[in-house]
C-alpha positions in Angstrom: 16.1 -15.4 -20.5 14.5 -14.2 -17.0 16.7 -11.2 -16.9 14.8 -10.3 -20.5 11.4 -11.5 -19.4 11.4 -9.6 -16.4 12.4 -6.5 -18.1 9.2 -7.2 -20.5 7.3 -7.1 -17.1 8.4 -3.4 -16.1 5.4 -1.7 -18.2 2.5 -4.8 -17.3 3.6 -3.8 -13.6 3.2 0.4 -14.0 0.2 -0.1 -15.8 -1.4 -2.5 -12.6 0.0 -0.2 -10.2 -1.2 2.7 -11.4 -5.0 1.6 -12.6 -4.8 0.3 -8.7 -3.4 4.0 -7.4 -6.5 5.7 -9.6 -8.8 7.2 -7.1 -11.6 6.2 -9.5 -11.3 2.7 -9.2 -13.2 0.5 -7.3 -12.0 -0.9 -3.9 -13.1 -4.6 -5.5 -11.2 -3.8 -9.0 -8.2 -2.3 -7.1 -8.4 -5.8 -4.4 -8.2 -7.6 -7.8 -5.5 -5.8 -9.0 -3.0 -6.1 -6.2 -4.0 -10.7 -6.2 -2.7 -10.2 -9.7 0.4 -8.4 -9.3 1.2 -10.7 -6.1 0.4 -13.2 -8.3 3.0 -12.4 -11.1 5.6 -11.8 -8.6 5.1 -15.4 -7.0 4.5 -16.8 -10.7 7.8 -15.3 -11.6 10.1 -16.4 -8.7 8.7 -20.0 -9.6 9.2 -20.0 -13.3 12.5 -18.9 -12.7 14.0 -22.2 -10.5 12.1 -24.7 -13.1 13.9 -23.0 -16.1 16.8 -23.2 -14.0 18.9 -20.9 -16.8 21.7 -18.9 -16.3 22.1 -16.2 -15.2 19.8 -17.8 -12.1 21.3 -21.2 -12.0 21.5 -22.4 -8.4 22.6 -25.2 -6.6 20.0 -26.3 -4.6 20.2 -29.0 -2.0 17.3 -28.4 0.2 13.9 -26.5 0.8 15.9 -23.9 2.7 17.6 -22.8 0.1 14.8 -21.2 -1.9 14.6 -18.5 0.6 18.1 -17.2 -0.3 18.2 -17.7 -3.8 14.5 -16.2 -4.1 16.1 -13.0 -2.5 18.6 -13.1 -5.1 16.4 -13.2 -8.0 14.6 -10.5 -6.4 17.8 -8.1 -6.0 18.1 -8.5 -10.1 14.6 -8.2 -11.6 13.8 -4.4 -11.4 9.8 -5.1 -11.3 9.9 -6.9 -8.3 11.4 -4.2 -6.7 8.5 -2.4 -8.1 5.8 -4.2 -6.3 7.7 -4.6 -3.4 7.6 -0.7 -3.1 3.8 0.0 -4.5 2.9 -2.8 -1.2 5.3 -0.9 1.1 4.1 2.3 0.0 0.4 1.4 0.9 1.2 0.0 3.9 2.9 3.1 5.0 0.9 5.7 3.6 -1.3 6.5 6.1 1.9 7.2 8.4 3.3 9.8 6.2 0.3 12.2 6.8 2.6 14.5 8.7 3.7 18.0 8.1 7.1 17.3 6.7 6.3 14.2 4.2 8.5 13.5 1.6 7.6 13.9 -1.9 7.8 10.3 -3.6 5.0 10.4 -6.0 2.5 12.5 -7.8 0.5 12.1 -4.6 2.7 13.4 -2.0 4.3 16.7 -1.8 6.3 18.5 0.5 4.8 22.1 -0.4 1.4 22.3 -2.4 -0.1 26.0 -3.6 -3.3 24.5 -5.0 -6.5 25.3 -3.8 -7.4 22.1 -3.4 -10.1 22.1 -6.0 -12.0 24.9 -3.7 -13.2 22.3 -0.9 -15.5 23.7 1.9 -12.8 24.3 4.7 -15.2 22.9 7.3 -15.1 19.7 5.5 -11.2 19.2 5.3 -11.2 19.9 9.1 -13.3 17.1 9.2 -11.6 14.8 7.0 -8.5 15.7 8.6 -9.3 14.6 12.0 -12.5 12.6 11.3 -13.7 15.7 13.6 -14.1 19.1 14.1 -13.3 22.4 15.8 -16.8 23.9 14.8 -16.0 27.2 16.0 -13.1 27.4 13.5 -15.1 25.7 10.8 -17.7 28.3 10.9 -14.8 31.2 10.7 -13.0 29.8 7.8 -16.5 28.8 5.9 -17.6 32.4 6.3 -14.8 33.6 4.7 -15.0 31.1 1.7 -18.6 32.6 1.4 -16.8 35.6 1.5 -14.6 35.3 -1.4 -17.6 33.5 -3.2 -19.7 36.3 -2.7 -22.5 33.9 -1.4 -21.8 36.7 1.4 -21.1 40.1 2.0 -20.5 42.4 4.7 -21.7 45.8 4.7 -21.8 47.8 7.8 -20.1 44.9 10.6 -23.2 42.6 9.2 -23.2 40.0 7.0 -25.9 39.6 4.5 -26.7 36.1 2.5 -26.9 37.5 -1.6 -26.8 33.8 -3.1 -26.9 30.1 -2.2 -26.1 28.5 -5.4 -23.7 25.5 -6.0 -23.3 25.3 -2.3 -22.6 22.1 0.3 -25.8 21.7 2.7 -23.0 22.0 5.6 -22.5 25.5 3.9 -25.9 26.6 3.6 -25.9 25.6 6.8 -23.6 28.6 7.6 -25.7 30.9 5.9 -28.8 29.7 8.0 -26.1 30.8 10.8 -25.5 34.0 9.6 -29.5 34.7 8.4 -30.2 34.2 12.6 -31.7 30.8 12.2 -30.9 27.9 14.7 -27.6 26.3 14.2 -27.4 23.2 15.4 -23.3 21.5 15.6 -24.6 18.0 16.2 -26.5 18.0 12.6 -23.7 20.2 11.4 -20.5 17.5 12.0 -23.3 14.8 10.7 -23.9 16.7 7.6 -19.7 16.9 7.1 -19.7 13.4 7.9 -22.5 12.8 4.8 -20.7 14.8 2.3 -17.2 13.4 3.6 -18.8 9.7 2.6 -20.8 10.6 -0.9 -17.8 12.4 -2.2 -15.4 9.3 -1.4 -13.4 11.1 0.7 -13.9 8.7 3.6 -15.9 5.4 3.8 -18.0 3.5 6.8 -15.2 1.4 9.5 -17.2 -0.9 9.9 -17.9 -3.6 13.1 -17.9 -2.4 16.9 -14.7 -2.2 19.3 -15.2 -5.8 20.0 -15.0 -6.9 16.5 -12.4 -4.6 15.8 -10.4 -5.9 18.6 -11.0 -9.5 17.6 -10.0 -8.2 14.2 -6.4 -6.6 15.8 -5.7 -10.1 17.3 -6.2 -12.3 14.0 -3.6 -9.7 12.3 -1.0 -10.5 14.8 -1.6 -13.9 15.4 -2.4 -15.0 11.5 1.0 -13.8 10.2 3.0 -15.9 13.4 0.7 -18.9 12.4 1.3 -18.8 8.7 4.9 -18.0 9.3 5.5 -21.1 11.5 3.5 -23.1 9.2 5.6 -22.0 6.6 8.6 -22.7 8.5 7.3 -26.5 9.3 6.3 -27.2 5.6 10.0 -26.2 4.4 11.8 -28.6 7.4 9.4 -31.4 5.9 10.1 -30.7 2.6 13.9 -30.6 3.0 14.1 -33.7 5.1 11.3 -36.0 2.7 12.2 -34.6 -0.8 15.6 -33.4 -0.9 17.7 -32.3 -3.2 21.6 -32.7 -3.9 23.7 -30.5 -6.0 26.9 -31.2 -7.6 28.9 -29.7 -10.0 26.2 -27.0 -10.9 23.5 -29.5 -11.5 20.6 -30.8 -8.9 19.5 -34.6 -8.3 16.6 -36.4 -6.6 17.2 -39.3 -4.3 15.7 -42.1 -6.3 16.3 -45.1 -3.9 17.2 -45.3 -0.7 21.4 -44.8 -0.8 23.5 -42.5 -2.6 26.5 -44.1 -4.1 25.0 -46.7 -6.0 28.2 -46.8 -8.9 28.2 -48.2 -12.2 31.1 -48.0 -14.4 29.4 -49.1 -17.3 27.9 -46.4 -20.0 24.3 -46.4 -20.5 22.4 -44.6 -23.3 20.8 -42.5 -20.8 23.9 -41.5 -18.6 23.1 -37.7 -18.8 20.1 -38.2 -17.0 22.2 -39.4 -13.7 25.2 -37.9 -11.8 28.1 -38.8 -13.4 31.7 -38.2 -14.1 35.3 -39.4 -15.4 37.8 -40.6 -13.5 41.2 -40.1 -15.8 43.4 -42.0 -13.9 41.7 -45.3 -15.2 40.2 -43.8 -18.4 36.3 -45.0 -16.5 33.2 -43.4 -16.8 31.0 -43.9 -13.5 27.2 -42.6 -13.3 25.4 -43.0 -9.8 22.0 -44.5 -10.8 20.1 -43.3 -7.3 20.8 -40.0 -8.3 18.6 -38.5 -11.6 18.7 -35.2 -12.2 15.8 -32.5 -12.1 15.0 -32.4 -15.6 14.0 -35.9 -15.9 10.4 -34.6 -15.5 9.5 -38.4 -17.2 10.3 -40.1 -13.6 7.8 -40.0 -11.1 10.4 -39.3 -8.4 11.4 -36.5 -9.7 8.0 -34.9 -10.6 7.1 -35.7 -6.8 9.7 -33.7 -5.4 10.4 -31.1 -7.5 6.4 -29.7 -7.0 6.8 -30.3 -3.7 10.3 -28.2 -4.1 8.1 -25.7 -6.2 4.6 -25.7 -3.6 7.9 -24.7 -0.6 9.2 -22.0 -2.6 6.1 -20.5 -3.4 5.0 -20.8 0.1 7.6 -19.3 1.7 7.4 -15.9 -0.9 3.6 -15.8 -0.4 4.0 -16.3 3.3 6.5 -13.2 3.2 3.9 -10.9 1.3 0.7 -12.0 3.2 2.9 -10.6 6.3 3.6 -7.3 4.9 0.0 -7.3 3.7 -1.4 -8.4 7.8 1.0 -5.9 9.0 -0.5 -2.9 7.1 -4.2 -4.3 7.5 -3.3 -3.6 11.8 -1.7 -0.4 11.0 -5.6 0.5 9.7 -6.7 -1.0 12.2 -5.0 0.3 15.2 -5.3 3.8 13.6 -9.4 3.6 13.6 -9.6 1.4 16.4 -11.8 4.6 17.8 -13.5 5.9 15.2 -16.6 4.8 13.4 -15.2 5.7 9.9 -12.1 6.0 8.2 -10.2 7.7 5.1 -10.5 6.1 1.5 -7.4 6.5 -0.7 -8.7 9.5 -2.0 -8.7 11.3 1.6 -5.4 10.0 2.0 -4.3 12.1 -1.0 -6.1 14.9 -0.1 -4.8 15.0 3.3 -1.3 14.6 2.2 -2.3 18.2 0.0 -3.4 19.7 2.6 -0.2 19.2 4.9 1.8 20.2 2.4 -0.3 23.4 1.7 0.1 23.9 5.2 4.3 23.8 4.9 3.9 26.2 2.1 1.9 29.1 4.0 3.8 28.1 6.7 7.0 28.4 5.3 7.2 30.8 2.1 3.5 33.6 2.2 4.0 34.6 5.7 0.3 34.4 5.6 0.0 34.1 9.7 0.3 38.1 9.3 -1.8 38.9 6.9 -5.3 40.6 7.7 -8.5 40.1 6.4 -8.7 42.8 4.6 -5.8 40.9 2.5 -8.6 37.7 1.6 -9.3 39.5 -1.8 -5.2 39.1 -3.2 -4.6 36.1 -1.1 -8.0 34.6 -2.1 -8.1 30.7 -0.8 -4.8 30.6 1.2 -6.1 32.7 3.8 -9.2 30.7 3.9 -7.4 27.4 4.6 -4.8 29.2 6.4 -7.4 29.3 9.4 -8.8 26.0 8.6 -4.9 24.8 8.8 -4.3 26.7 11.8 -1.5 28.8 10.4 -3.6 31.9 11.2 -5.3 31.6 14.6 -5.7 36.0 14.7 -8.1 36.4 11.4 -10.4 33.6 13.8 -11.9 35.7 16.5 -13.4 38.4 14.8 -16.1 35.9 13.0 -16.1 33.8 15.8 -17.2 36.1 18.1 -20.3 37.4 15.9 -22.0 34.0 15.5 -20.5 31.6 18.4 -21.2 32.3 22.0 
């Protein structure tokens, strides 16, 4: 019945994962969204031990073992697997911005050839790095003017012909070229600006202090909940355990186990029993009632309790993972003001991978700038990138002393 049920589950969980993954959702929607599919997993994992059905029929004899048999209900639902990997994927993202990622998703690649969607190289330097090489900016910029003709050189000298649909950083690089005052303070600022409005990065927010004091709660939360945890399950298994024999599990209803009767009552089923052949008796064990005698207060007692420790201990293991990726963010922007949004992410991911591909396959670090016209965008990026540091001092010279 679970085994069916979870399968049912496989399309809810896409559908979650991806309206969380959309770059177009909100950071409050998408926070919703990941409660709800933490909340299904938990949901499930508890359902499953009060149906107590085959094939996840356990023998359980105390708080402890919830842990294991939770893992094994895990290793057989396949959607479980799937949030487990859309939490560890998110946790580890922002590690995989490296040259060589590996391409997992729609979202990651290990070679791109887009032009990803025409941005102003000077502002993926900045969202890169969450700074910029201005000198380099200004030579790839020029030639993206180039290529969209808001520029063109005749004799060595660059004349301005059009500023429309244009950044302000890139009309900012026309100002450069039309001899007014260029200024690199107001310049990274204005990247900064457009970085934020186009949700490419967002605000990090609270000083080093609070940042700090923020590190610390992450690592010492997690070891607090986890001991907690821990102490809640010892209580649990030593106040309302639980006894398993012959596939079935009992609650301690008075004080001593072995309390016989060889008599039959109406209601035998309801209490460890058995047949001894030898002298043709049935025996039941009346301190012993079994855990679907939800009617008995005893029993109702100790199997929430049994349910509150199970649910515990799988919440305490995916609040962990979640503090553990929340001081990878941290630690990462510990120094910096602001910090990359989803979307960034993604783009940056792109952009490494675009890097790979001129790298790797258009020999591009060889090409001249006479070229830009049949290469078009990839030499543009390729000096934003760094893949071709020659094409840079030529520009560079003109307008940077």
């Amino acid at each position: 019945m679970m085994l069916v049920l979870g399968l049912f589950i496989i399309p809810l969980s896409i559908y979650l994962i991806n309206e969380a993954k959309d770059y177009k959702t909100s950071v409050k929607k998408r926070r919703l969204i990941n409660l709800s599919i933490i909340g299904i997993s938990i949901l499930f994992i508890v359902i499953t031990f009060m149906v107590n059905m085959e094939p996840f029929k356990f023998d359980i004899e105390g708080g402890r073992d919830y842990l294991l048999f939770s893992l094994i209900i895990f290793i057989f639902t396949p959607f479980l697997w799937i949030h487990l990997g859309y939490f560890v994927f998110g946790a580890t993202k922002s590690l995989r911005i490296r040259q060589k990622a590996k391409a997992k998703s729609k979202s990651e690649y290990i070679y791109y050839r887009e032009t990803l969607n025409k941005l102003s190289p000077g502002l993926l330097m900045y969202i890169r790095s969450l700074d910029i090489d201005v000198k380099k900016a200004i030579a790839s910029s020029i030639l993206k003017l180039k290529l969209t003709k808001n520029i063109e050189e005749k004799s060595n000298k660059f004349a301005v012909t059009k500023k429309d649909n244009l950044l302000k950083s890139e009309e900012m690089i026309l100002d450069l070229i039309q001899g007014k005052h260029f200024d690199e303070k107001k310049y990274i600022d204005e990247l900064n600006k457009e970085a934020i409005e186009l949700g490419y990065v967002k605000k990090n927010f609270g000083n080093i202090f609070v940042r700090i004091v923020k590190i610390i709660l992450l690592i010492v939360l997690p070891i607090i909940n986890t001991i907690c945890s821990i102490k809640f399950d010892t209580y649990v298994y030593d106040e309302y355990p639980l006894y398993s024999y012959a596939g079935k599990s009992y609650v301690l209803v008075e004080d001593d186990i072995g309390d016989i009767h060889f008599d039959k009552p109406s209601n035998y089923e309801d209490y460890y029993h058995g047949y001894i052949k030898e002298s043709n008796t049935f025996f039941y064990d009346k301190s012993l009632i079994t855990t679907s005698k939800f009617s008995d207060p005893d029993v109702r007692k100790t199997m929430t309790m049994q349910y509150l420790d199970a649910a515990y201990f799988t919440t305490t293991f995916i609040l962990d993972i979640m503090c553990i990726y929340f001081l990878i963010e941290q630690l990462r922007y510990i120094k910096k003001n602001y910090k990359r949004t989803a979307n960034g992410i993604d783009l940056i991911n792109k952009s490494y991978a675009l890097k790979n591909f001129l790298k790797d396959f258009s020999d591009i670090k060889n090409r001249k700038e006479e070229e830009l016209i049949l290469w078009e965008y990839y030499l543009v990026y390729a000096v934003a990138l760094g893949v071709n540091e020659k094409i840079n001092d030529k520009l560079i010279n003109k307008y940077i002393k």
